[in-house]
N, C-alpha and C positions, 0 to 999 in steps of 0.2 A: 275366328280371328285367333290368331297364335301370339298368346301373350299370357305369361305363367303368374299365374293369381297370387305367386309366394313372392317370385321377385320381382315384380311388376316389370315386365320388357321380355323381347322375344330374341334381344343380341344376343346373338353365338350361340342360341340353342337350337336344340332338337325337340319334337311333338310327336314322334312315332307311336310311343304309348300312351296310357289311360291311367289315370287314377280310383282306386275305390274310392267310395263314399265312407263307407264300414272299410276297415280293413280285409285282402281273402283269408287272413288267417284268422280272421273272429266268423267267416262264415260270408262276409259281405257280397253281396254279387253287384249291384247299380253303381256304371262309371261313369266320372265327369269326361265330356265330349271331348273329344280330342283338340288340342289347343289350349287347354287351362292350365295342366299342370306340364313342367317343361323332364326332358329324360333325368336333366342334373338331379334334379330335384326329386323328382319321381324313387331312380333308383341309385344315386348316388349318396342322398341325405335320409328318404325315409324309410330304405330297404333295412340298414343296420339299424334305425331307431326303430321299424319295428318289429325287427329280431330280437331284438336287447328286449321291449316288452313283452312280447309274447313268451320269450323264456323265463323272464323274472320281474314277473309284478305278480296284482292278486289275480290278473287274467289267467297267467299261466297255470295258477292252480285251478279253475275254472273249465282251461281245455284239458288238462289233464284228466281230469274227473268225468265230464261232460262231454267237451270237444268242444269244435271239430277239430280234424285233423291236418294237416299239410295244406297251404292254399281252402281250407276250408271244405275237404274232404269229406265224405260219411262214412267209406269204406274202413273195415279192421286196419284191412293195413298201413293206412293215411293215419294211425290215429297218433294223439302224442301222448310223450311220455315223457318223465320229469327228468329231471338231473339226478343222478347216479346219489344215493342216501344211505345212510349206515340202519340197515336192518337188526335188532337186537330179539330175544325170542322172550317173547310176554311171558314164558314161563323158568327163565331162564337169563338174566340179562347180560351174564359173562357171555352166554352165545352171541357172536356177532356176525355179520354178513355184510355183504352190497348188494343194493339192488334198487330198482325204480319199480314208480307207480304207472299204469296205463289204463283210463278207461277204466278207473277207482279201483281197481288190483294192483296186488304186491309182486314183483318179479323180482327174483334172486338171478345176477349173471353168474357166468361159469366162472370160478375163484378158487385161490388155493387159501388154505388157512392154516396157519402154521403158528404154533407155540413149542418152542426150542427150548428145553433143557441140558440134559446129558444128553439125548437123544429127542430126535425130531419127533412132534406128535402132530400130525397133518389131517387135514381133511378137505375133500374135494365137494364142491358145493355145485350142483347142476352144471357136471360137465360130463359128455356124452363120450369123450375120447379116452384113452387111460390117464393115469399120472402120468408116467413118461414122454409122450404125447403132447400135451400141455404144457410142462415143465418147456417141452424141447419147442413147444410154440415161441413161448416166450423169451426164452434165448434167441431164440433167431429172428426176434423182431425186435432188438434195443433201440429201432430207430424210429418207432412208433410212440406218439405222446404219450408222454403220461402226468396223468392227475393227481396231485395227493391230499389223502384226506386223513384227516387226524380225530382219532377219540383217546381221552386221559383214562377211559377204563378200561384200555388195552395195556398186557404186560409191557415188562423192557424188550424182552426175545417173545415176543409177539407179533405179526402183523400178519395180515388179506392183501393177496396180490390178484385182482379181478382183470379179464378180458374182453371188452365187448364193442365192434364196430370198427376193429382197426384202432382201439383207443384201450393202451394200462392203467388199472386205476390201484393204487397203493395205497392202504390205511395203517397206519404205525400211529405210536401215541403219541410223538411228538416233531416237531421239523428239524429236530435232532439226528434223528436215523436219515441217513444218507442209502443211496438205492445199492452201491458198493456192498454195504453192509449187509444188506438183505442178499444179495447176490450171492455173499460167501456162506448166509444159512442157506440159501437154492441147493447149492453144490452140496455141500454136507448131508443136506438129505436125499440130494442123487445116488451120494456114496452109499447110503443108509439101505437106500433103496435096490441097490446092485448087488450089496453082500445078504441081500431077501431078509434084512431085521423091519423093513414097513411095507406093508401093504393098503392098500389106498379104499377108500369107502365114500358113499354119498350121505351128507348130513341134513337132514330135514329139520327146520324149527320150523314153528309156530309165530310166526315176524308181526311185529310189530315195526313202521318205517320211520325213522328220525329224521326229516329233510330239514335242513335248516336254509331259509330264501334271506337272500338281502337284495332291495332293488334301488333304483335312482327313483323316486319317484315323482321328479321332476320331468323325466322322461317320461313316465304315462303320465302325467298331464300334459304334457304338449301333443302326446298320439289324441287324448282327448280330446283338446281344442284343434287340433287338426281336423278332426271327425265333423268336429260342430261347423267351420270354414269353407269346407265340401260341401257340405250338406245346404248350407247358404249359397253356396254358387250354382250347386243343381238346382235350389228351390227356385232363386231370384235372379242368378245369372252372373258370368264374369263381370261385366262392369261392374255391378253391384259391388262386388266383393272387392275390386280393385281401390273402393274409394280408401282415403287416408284412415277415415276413422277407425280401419281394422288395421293398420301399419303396427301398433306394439302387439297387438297380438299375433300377426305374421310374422314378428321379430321373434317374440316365443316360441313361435311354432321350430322357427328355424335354429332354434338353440342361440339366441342370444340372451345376456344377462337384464329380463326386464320381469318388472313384478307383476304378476297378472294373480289375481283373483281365483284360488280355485280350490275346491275342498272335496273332500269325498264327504257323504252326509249320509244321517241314520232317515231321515224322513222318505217314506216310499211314496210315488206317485198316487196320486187317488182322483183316478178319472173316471171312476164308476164303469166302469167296462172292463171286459177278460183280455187280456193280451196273450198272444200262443208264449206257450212254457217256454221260459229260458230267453227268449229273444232278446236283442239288443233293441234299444230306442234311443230318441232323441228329442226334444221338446226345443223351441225356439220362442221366448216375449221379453214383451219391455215393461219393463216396471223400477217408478221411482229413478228418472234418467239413465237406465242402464238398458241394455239388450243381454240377453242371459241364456244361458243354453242349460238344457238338465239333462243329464244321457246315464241312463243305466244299463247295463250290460248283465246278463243273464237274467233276470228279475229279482236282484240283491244287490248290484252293488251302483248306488247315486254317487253322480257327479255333480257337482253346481260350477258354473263357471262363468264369469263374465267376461262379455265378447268387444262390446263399447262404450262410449257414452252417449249419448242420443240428445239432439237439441229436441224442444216441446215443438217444433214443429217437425219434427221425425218420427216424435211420437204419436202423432195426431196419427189416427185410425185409417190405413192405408187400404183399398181397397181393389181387389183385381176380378173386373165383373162384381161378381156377388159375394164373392170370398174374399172374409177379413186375412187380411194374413197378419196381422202382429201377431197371431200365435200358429207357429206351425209346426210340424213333425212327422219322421220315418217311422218306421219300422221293421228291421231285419229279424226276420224269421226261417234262421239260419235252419234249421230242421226240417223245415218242409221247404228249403229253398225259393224264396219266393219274400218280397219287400212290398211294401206298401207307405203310399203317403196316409198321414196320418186323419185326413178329412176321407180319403177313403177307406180306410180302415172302418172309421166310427160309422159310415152308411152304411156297409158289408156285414156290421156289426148289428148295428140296427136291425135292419132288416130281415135279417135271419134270423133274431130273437122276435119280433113281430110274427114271420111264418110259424114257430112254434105256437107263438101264445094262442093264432088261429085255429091249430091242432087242436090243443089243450078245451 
């Protein structure tokens, strides 16, 4: 049935694609059936909400380090990488740079660095083409973004003008320095450069990376409770998830102004059993009139979050076959690609600790 479990009704939309459960950039691979989640919705609402997290929450520090990469990639080249950071050299902290982190390394992009007094004293920092070269990149592409970033422990006639991806990034100390300005120390040291008083060299420090993150973090929690909504409708089913009682929390999901329940927490799951490294989870029970979800992501960082109220007879102990379901759960283990519910996890589990102990 074609009916989108965010907006309840299938008017004026589309069903062509799928939703994760997990997100593909946390790694996630299991989608809800075609028919739950509508295209508006899909890629209209939670494509940029989950760009916006995946770049800047504690997730993004997590794939940066960790991964994965693009759509949940394994390969080098999928992998990500942070936002563009003032590099300073642990041995040295007047040295400064640009550069990002990938896969918990330091990269420095190709940049010029310039401290202007009587005369220009420059340095080219991992750039493979000459000064000239470079210089004459950048002039001919003024029409390329550019970024600015600011450190106060740069001089007055100081700044980094860095190149990487079709994208300028400028560091000067202050949002005083206008790009004009900078342009007329370019030139000066082109002059510099033509009557052969500079020649150009590659500077290697020893970096230390200064990223500074600031996020909404009202946005990752709704990708959270997002997670938890899905994972309900795979478990128990569209209807299920259409009833009213999840209506404010679908309001939250969708970026409305409603107060929903929800903490990041220091307490770690303790279910007696090994879960594969780093995986995402999810836990689902009711307790004390509430339905509540716990989802941790890598195996560090808890969620708590409440999902509804529960009358005592919703409480009462549901049963499908042999299996309670007040308590259920996922498991994305994004690393060896591959998800599991969480009743079969624990047999899988079992089991294979039993074949040992027979060993033994």
């Amino acid at each position: 049935m074609n009916k989108c479990i965010y907006l309840k009704t299938d008017e004026n939309l589309t069903f062509d694609g799928e939703e994760h459960v997990f997100p593909a950039a946390l790694g996630g691979i299991q989608k809800l059936p075609k028919g739950y989640v509508s295209d508006y919705v899909n890629g209209k609402l939670f494509s940029p909400l989950e760009l916006n997290v995946m770049r800047e929450s504690i997730l993004s520090i997590s794939r940066i380090f960790i991964g994965p990469g693009k759509r949940g990639k394994l390969n080098e080249k999928s992998q990500t990488k942070s936002k563009i950071g003032i590099y300073k050299d642990s041995n040295n902290e007047k040295n400064i740079s640009l550069g990002y982190i990938k896969k918990g390394q330091p990269h420095q992009i190709p940049q010029l660095v310039v401290r202007y007094e009587e005369k220009p004293n420059c340095n080219l920092i991992n750039v493979n083409t000459s000064f000239m070269e470079f210089l004459q990149e950048l002039k001919n592409n003024k029409h390329l973004k550019k970024i600015n970033l600011y450190d106060k422990s740069l001089g007055n006639n100081e700044f980094i003008i860095g190149y990487l991806e079709h994208k300028v990034y400028m560091l000067t100390k202050d949002k005083n320095i206008e790009f004009d300005y900078i342009e007329e120390i370019i030139s000066k040291v082109v002059n510099e450069f033509n009557q052969g008083n500079y020649t150009s060299d590659i500077e290697n420090i020893q970096p230390s990376l200064n990223l500074k993150m600031e996020f909404n973090i009202e946005n990752f929690y709704r990708i959270c409770a997002k997670i938890a909504l899905n994972y309900l409708a795979l478990k128990r089913g569209q209807e299920y998830v259409l009833n009213k009682r999840f209506d404010k929390l679908r309001n939250f999901i969708l970026g409305e102004k409603v107060k929903i329940n929800c903490n990041i927490i220091e307490n770690d799951f303790d279910m007696r059993i090994e879960f594969p490294s780093e995986s995402h989870k999810i836990f689902i029970n009711e307790n004390n009139g509430y339905m509540y979800a716990m989802i941790n992501f890598y195996g560090t960082t808890n969620i708590y979050i409440e999902l509804c109220k529960i009358s005592q007879q919703d409480y009462s102990v549901r049963k499908i076959g042999n299996e309670l379901d007040r308590f259920i759960g996922y498991i994305c283990d994004w690393k060896s690609r591959v998800e599991y519910d969480l009743l079969e996890y624990i047999d899988m589990y079992n089991n294979h600790h039993e074949r040992l102990n027979r060993k033994i």
